[in-house]
C-alpha positions in Angstrom: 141.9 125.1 35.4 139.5 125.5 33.0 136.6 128.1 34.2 133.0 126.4 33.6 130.9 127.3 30.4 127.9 129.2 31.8 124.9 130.2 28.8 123.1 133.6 29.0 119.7 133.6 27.7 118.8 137.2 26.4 114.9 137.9 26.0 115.2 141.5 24.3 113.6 142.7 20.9 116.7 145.6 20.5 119.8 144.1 18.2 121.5 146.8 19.7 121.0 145.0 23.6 122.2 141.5 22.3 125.7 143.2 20.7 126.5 145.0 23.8 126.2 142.1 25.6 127.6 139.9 23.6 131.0 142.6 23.5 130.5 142.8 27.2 131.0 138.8 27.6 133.4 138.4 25.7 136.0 139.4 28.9 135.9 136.0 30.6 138.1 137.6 33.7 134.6 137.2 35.5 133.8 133.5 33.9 133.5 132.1 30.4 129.8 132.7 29.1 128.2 131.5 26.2 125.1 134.2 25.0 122.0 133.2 23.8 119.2 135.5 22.4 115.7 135.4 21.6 113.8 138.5 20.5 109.9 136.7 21.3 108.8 135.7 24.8 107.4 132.7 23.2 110.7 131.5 22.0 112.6 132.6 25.3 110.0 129.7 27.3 110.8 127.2 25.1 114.4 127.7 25.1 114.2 127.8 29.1 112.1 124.5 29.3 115.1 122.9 28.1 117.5 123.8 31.0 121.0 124.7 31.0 120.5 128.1 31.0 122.7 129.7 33.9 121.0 133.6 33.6 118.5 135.4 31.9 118.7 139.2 31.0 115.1 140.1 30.3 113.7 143.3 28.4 110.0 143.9 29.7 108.7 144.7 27.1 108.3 142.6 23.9 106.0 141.9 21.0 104.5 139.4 22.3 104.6 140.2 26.0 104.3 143.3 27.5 105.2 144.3 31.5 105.1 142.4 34.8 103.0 139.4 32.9 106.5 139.4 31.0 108.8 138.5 34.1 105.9 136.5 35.9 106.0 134.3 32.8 109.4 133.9 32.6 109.7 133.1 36.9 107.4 130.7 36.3 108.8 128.2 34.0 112.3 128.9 35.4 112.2 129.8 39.2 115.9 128.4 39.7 117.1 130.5 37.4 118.4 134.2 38.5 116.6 137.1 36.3 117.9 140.5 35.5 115.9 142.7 34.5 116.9 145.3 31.6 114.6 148.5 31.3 115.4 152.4 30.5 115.2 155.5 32.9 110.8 155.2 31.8 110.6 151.7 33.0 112.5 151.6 36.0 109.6 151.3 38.2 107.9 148.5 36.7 111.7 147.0 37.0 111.8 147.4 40.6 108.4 145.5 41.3 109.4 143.0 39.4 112.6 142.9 41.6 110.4 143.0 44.6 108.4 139.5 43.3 111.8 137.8 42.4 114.0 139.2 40.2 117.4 139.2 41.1 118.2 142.9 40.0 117.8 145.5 37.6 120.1 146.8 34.8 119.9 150.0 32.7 119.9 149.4 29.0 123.3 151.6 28.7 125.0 149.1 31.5 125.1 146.6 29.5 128.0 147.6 27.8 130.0 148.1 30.7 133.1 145.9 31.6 131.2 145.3 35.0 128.3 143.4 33.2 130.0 139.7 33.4 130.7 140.3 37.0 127.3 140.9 38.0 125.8 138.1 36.4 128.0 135.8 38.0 127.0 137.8 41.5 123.6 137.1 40.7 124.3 133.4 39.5 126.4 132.9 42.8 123.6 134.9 45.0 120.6 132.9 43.4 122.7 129.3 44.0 123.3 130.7 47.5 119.8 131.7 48.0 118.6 128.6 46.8 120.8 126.5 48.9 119.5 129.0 52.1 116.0 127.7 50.7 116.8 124.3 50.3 118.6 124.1 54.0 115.5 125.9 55.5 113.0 123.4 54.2 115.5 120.6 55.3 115.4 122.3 59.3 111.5 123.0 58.8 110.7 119.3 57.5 113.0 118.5 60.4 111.2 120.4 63.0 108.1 119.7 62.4 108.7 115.5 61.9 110.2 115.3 65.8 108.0 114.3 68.8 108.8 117.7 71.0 107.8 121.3 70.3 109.9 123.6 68.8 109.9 128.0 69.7 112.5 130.9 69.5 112.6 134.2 70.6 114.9 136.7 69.7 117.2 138.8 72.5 113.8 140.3 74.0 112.0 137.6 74.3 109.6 138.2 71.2 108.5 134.6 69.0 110.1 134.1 66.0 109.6 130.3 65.2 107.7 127.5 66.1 106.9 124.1 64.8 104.0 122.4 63.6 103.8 120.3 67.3 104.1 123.6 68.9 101.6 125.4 67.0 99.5 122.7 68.7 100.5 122.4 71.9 100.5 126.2 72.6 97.1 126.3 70.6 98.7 129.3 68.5 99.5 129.4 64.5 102.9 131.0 63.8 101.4 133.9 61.6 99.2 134.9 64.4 102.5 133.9 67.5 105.6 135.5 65.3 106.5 139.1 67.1 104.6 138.2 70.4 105.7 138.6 73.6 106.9 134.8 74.8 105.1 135.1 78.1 101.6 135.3 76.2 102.4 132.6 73.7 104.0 130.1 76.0 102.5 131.0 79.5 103.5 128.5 81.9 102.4 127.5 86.0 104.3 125.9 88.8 101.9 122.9 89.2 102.9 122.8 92.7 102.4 126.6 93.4 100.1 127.6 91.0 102.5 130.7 90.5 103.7 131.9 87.2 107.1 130.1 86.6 109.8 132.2 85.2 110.4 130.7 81.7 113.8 129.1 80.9 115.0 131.1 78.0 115.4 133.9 79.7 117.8 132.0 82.1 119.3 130.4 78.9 120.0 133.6 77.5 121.1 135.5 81.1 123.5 132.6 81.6 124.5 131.3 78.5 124.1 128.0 78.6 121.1 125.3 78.0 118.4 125.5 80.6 116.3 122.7 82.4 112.7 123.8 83.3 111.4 122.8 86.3 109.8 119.3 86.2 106.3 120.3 87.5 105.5 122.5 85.4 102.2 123.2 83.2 101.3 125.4 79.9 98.5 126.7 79.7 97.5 126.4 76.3 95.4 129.1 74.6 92.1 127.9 75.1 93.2 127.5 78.6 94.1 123.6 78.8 96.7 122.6 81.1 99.5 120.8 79.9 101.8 119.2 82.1 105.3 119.5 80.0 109.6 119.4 80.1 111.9 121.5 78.3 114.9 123.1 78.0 116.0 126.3 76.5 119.2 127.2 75.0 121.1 130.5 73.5 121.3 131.3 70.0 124.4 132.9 68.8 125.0 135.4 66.1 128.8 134.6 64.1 130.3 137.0 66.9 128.8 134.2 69.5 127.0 137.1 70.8 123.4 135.5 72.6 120.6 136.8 70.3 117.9 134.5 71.8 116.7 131.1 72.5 115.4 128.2 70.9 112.8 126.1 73.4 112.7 122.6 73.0 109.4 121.1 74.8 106.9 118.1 75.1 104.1 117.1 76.2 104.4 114.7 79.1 100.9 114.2 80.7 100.7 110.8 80.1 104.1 110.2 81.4 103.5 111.9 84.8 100.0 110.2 84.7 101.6 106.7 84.4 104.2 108.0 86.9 101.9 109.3 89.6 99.8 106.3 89.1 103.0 104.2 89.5 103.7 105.3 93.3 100.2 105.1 93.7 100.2 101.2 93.0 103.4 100.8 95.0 101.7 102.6 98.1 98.2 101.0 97.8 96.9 97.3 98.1 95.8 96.1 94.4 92.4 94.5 95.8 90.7 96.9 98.9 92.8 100.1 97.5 93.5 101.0 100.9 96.8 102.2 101.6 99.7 99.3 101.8 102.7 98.8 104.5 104.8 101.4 102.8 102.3 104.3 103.0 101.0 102.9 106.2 104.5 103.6 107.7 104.7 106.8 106.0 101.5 108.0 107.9 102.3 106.7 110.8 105.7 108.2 110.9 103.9 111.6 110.4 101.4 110.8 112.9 104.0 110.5 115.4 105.5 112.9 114.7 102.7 115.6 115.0 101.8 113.5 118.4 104.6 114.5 119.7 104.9 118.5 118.9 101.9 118.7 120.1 101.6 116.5 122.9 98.4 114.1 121.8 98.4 110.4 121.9 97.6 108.5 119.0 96.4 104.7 118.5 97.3 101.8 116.1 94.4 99.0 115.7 95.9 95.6 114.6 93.0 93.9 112.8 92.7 90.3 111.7 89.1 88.3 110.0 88.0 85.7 112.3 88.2 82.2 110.2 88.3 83.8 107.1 90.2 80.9 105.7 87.0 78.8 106.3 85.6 81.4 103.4 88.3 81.1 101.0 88.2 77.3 101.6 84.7 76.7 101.4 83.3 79.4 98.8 86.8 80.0 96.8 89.1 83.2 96.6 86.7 85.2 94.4 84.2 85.7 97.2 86.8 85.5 99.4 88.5 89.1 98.0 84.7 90.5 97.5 84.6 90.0 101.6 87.9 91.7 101.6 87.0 94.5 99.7 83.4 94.8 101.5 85.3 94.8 104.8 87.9 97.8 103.9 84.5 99.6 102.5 83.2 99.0 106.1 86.2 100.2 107.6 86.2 103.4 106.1 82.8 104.2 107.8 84.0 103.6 111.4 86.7 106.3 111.1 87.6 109.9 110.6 88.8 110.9 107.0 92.2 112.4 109.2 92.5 108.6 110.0 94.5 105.7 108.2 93.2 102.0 107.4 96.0 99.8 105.6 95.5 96.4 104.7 99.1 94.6 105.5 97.9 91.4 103.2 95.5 88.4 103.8 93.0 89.3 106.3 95.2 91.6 108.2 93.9 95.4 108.4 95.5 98.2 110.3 93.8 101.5 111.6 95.6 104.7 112.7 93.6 106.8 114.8 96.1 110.1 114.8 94.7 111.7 117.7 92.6 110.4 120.3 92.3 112.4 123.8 92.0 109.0 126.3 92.6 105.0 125.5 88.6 104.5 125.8 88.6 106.7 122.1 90.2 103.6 120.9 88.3 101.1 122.8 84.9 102.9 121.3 86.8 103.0 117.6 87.1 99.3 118.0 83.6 98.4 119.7 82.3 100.1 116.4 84.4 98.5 114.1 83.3 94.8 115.0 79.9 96.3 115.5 80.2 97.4 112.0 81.6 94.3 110.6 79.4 91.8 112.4 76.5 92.9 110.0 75.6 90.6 107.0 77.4 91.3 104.2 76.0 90.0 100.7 79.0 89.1 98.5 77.6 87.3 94.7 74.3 86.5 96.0 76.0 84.6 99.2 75.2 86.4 102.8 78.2 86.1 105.3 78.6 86.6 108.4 82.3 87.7 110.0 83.6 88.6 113.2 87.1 90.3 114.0 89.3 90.2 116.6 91.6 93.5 117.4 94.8 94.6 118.9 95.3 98.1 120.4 98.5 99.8 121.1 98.7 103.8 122.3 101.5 105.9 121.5 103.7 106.7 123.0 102.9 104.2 125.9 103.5 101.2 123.8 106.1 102.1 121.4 108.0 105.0 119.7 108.1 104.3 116.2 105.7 102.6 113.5 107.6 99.4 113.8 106.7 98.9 117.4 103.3 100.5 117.9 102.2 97.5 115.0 104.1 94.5 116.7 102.3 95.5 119.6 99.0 95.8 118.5 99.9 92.6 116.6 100.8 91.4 119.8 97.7 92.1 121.5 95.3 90.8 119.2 97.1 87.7 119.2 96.1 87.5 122.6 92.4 88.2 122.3 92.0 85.9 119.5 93.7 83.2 122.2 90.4 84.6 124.7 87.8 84.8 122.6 87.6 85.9 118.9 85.4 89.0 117.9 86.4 91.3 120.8 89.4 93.6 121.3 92.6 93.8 123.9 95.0 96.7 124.3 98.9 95.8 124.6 100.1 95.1 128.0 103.8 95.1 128.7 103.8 91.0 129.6 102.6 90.5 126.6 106.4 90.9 125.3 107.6 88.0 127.0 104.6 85.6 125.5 105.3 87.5 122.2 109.3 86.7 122.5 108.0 82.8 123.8 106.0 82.7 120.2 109.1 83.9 118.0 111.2 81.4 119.5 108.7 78.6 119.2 108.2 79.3 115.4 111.9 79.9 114.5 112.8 76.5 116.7 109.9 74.3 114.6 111.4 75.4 111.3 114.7 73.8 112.5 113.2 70.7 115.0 112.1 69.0 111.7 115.4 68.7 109.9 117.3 67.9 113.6 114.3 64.9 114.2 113.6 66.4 117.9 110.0 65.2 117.4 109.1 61.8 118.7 105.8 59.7 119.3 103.9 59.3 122.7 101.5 56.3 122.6 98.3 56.2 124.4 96.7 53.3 124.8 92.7 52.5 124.2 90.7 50.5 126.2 87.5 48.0 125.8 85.9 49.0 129.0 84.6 45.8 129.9 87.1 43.3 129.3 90.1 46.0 130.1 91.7 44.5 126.5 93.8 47.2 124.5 92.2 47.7 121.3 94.5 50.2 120.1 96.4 53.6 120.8 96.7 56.6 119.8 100.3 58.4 118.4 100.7 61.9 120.5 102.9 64.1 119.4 105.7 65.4 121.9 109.1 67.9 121.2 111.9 66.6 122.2 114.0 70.2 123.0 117.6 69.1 123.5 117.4 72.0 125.8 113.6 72.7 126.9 113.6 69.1 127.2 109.6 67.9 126.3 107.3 70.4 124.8 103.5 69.6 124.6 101.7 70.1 121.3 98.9 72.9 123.4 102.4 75.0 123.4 103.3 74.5 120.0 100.6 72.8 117.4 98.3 76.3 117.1 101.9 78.1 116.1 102.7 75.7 114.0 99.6 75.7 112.1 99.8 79.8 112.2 102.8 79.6 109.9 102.2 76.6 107.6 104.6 73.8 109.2 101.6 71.8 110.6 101.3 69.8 107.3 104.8 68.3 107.4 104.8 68.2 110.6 101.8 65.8 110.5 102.9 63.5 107.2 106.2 62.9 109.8 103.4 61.7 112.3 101.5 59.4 109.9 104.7 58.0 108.9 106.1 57.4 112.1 102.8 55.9 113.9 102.9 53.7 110.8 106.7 52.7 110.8 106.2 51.9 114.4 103.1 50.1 114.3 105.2 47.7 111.3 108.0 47.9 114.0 106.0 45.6 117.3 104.5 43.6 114.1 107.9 42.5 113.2 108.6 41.8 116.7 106.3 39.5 116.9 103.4 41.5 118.8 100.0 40.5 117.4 98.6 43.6 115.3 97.5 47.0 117.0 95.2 49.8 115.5 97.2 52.7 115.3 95.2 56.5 115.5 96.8 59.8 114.3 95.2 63.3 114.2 94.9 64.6 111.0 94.6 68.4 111.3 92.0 70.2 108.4 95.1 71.3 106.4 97.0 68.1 106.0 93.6 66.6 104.7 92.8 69.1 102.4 96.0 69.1 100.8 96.2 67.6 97.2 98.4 64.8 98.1 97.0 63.9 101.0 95.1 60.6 99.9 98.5 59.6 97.8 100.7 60.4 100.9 98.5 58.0 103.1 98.9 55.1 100.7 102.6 55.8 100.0 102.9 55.7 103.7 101.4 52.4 104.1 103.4 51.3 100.7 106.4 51.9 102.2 106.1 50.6 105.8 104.4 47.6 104.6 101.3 48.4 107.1 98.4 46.6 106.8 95.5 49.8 106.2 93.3 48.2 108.7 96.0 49.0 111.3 95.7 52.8 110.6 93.0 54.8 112.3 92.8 58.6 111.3 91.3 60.8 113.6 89.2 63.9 111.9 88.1 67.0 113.6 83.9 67.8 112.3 84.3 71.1 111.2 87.5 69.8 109.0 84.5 67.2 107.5 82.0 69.9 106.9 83.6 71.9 104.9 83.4 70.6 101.3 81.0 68.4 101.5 81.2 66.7 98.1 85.1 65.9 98.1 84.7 65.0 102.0 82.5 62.3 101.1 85.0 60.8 97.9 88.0 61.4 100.4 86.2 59.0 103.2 84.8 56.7 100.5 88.3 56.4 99.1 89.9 55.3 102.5 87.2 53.3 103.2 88.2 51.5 100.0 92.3 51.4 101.5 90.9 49.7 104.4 91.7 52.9 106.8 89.5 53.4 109.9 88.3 56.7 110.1 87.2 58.3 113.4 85.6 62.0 114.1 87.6 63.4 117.2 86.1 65.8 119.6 82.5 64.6 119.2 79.7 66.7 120.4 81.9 70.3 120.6 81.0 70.9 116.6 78.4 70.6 114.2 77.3 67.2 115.1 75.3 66.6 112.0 73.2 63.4 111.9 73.0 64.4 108.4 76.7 63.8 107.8 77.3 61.2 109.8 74.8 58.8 107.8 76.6 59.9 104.7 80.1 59.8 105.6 81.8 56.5 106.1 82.8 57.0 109.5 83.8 54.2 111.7 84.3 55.3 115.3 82.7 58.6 117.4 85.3 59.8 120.1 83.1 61.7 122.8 85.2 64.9 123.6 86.8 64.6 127.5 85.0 68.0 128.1 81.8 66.1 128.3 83.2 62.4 130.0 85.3 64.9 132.9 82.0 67.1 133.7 80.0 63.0 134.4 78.9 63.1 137.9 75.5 62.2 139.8 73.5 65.3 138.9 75.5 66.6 136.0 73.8 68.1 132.7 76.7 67.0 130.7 75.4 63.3 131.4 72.8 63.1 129.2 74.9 64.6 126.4 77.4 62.0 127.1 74.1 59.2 127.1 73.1 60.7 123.3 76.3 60.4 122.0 76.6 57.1 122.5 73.0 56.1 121.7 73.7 57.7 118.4 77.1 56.0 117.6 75.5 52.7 118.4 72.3 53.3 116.6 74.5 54.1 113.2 76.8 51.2 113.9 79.9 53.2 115.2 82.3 52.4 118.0 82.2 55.2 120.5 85.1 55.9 122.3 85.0 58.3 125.4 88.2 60.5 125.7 89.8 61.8 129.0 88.4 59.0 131.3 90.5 60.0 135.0 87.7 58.4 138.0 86.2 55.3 138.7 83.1 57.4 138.5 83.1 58.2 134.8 84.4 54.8 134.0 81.2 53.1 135.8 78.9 55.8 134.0 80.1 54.8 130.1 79.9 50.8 131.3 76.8 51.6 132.2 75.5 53.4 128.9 77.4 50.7 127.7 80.2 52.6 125.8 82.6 50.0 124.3 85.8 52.1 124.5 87.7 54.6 126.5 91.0 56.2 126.9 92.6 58.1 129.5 94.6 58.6 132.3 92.5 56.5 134.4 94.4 53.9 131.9 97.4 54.9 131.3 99.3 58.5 130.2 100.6 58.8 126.7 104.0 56.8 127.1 107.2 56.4 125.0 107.4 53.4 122.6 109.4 51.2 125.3 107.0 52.2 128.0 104.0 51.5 125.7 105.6 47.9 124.6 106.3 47.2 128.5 102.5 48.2 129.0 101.3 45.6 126.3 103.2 42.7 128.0 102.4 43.6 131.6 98.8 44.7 130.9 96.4 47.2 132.8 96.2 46.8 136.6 93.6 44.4 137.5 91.3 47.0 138.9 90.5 47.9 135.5 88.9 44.9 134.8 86.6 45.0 138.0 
């Protein structure tokens, strides 16, 4: 194989230089070189601006250059290119500085005749292509280094710096001039975050073990100016060729944000998004620990099972953005009424749990309560509106009410459920009894979802009365459940649970539709037409679909809308005013009678009741069954009626049961009654029988 031509360039003024190496080169054992020479500085840079040259053998001095500036020259036009030096014994040390700034060697004048000559210049060829591959690979790793995300620092065996990157540099707030040779521990001192103690640093592990290092994960460098940075790494050994360790190379970043978004992660999933206040999960967490220091150290603790009296009447009348500003003003409240050693949760809606951790006797609760709705009853100014709320409160003690978190809340659930049923805006501890009413409730609720779909609700009808004549002018549909094994269940035991959890809305569109169907049903039997009434409860008639629903009711049973009475509570009027009133207007257009049920126990607005198209006032029975000689509840009785007649209305008494109270409403001449003076609410066979057979003929007395 042919060896490759390699060209000498020899800068030397001395003829005698160029022959001896010319003679020299001429043995090509060492390589096959082609000599140049050039006797002026001058014509050496031009010949080495051209390339190809492979060495240079350079005399210092020359007529036109003269020392050091000689070699500087020449380095700097051809840094790639290895330089040897020729000088005699006098100018040897001016030779060696100029090895020191980048020749490759130096050569006495009477070596260059020696046989050895071609094999150093290929040395230095090979040592100055090796050298500038070293270079090259170097500034590859560097440019490398300092490009990635994560820090970058070695020590050697004894844990002294010998590298870092440019992201190091900056995260350890030193420069590597001012970092290379010092100890590790004061360039890259790093904390425990948990501890606060020096943590040992993971090369030395890395090294002592051999093998790549994690750090621990909370862990913090404190940076030169002293800023704390939260940061991972990992160390590993360095090995020599021998794979003996001769230190470690630290790989680290900066992960502040990370944790921050972290930490701030479980802090969202253990807190409630609108009050802040701790959520289920870390309420159970606290409570767990609660109990658990209750019972090392024998104290009792107590849970408080909070819920917003009618705060639904807020979200429905002033919308859910003042609704969550109450919310929020309520948990702010909260966290007055308690010790900071104390928990308050909000479970979701207008449910709010506090855990008092240690309390000495059950009345420490029962004052914590007292001063919570105490607190709460105050006037609280949400976007320029001032509301008023009351709460209602459960209270259970541990360890007398329940061993865990799961129990000590259901019974404090439990209770308040039972003060609200007393009374809202007070408080009731947990009572054992309470279990079997609280089991009674879960199997009411899990038996609606399922009496729907099985049809086990059916229609009771109760007839109304023209108290004069003793002529049925209508009825009213009762609901009644049907238990195949309960047998039948009154709506008192199972309309306020159905309304708790949402069924009460297709509960009552089953109603509508069957009072209707059934009214259709007698006409197509031939029975002259009846007025049909059916409670509409607030829900069903806010609902969107409400007004379509009725006239695809009356669509499909083929009911004439003046058959269909609706009965309304007032306070499900009242609220939204403005869509109350195109609601009635709009059924007043169908043809649908509208009554207000429960007269006289609400707001009984004149106001409303000459703006709403209302067609019939049913007096409540709590006012017809307190009628006696010398009762006050007669002239409320009187006024109703005078009002409903002055407006036009037909007033209709409920709850009519003596002689006595029927005589009273013919006297204040009331048109209508109904009640069991009449008749009780009967099945649709009973009811038709009652039609054909009529009332007794004392009625009509």
């Amino acid at each position: 194989m042919k060896s490759e031509l390699r060209r000498v360039l020899l800068i030397g003024e001395d003829p005698a230089d160029a022959f001896a190496v010319q003679g020299a080169l001429a043995d090509e054992r060492d390589g096959v070189f082609a000599l140049e020479s050039m006797t002026l500085l001058s014509e050496g840079l031009e010949r080495l601006s051209r390339n190809g040259v492979a060495a240079v053998l350079l005399d210092l001095n020359l007529k036109d250059s003269q020392g050091l500036a000689t070699f500087e020259q020449v380095w700097r036009v051809a840094p790639h290119v290895p330089i040897l030096i020729i000088s005699s014994p006098d100018d040897q040390d001016i030779a060696r500085q100029a090895v020191k700034r980048g020749a490759q060697d130096c050569l006495l004048k009477t070596q260059l005749v020696s046989p050895s000559l071609p094999r150093a210049i290929r040395h230095v060829i090979e040592r100055k292509a090796a050298d500038e591959a070293l270079f090259l690979e170097q500034q590859r790793a560097e440019a490398t280094l300092n490009s990635i995300g994560d820090a970058v620092l070695s020590t050697d065996v004894h844990g002294t710096v010998t590298y870092l990157n440019l992201v190091a540099e900056r995260m350890t707030g030193w420069q590597r001039q001012n970092a290379l040779g010092r100890p590790l521990a004061e360039v890259f001192p790093i904390l425990d975050a948990t501890t606060r103690e020096p943590a040992r640093n993971s090369s030395d592990r890395a090294m002592e073990l051999d093998r790549t290092i994690d750090l621990t994960p909370t862990c913090l460098l404190i940076r030169r100016d002293g800023i704390e940075t939260a940061i991972e790494n990992s160390a590993s050994p360095i090995h020599d060729r021998r794979g003996q360790v001769i230190g470690a190379v630290i790989v680290f970043k900066d992960v502040s944000e990370v944790r921050a978004m972290s930490l701030r992660a479980v802090y969202l999933a253990q807190h409630d998004f609108l009050t802040d206040l701790p959520n289920r999960m870390l309420l159970n967490d606290r409570l767990t620990q609660a109990i658990a220091l209750a019972r090392r150290h024998g104290h009792r603790l107590a849970v408080l099972f909070l819920d917003l009296d009618r705060f639904k009447h807020v979200n429905d009348s002033l919308g859910h953005v003042i609704g969550d500003g109450l919310l929020q003003a309520v948990a702010r409240r909260l966290l007055t009424c308690v010790r900071s050693s104390d928990t308050v949760s909000r479970l979701g809606g207008d449910e709010f749990v506090v855990v008092l951790s240690e309390i000495e006797h059950a009345n420490d609760a029962a004052a914590s309560a007292q001063k919570i709705i105490a607190a709460l009853a105050a006037p609280h100014e949400i976007a320029n509106h001032q509301l008023h709320v009351t709460a209602t409160i459960g209270i259970s003690v541990y360890p007398d009410d329940g061993p865990d978190p799961e129990k000590l809340i259901k019974s404090a659930d439990t209770a308040m459920y039972h003060a609200r049923e007393s009374g809202r805006n007070s408080y009731r501890f947990f009572e054992a009894e309470m279990n079997a009413q609280a089991v009674e409730r879960q199997w009411i609720e899990a038996s609606l979802h399922k009496a729907l779909a099985r049809g086990e609700f059916v229609l009771h009808y109760q007839p109304k009365v023209h108290l004069e004549t003793g002529a049925m002018t209508g009825a009213e549909a009762l609901i009644r459940w049907a238990h195949p094994e309960r047998g039948l269940i009154y709506p008192t035991d199972f309309v306020p649970i159905a309304e708790d959890c949402g069924l009460m809305v297709p509960i009552g569109q089953w109603v509508l539709r069957e009072a209707c169907r059934q009214a259709r049903a007698w006409i197509d039997e031939g029975r002259p037409p009846m007025a049909v009434a059916v409670n509409i409860s607030a829900g069903e008639f806010r609902h969107p679909r409400f007004l379509e629903y009725v006239r695809e009711v009356l669509r499909d049973t083929r009911l004439d809308a003046r058959c269909l009475e609706l009965e309304l509570t007032e306070s499900s009027l009242i609220q939204h005013a403005e869509s109350t009133a195109f609601m009635l207007q709009s059924l007043k257009e169908l043809g649908v009678q509208v009554a207000i049920d429960d007269f006289g126990t609400g707001y009984s607005s004149l106001s409303y009741l000459r703006k709403f198209p209302i067609n019939v006032l049913k007096v409540d029975q709590s006012f017809v069954q307190e009628i006696s000689a010398d009762s006050a509840g007669n002239s409320i009785v009187c006024a109703v009626i005078s009002m409903g007649r002055s407006l036009g209305h037909r007033v209709v008494a409920e709850g009519v049961e003596t002689e006595e109270q029927l005589a009273f409403l013919r006297a204040q001449q009331c048109r209508e009654g109904q009640g069991y003076y009449f008749s009780r609410p009967l099945g649709p066979e009973q009811f038709v029988k009652l039609v054909e057979t009529g009332l007794p003929g004392l009625l009509l007395q």
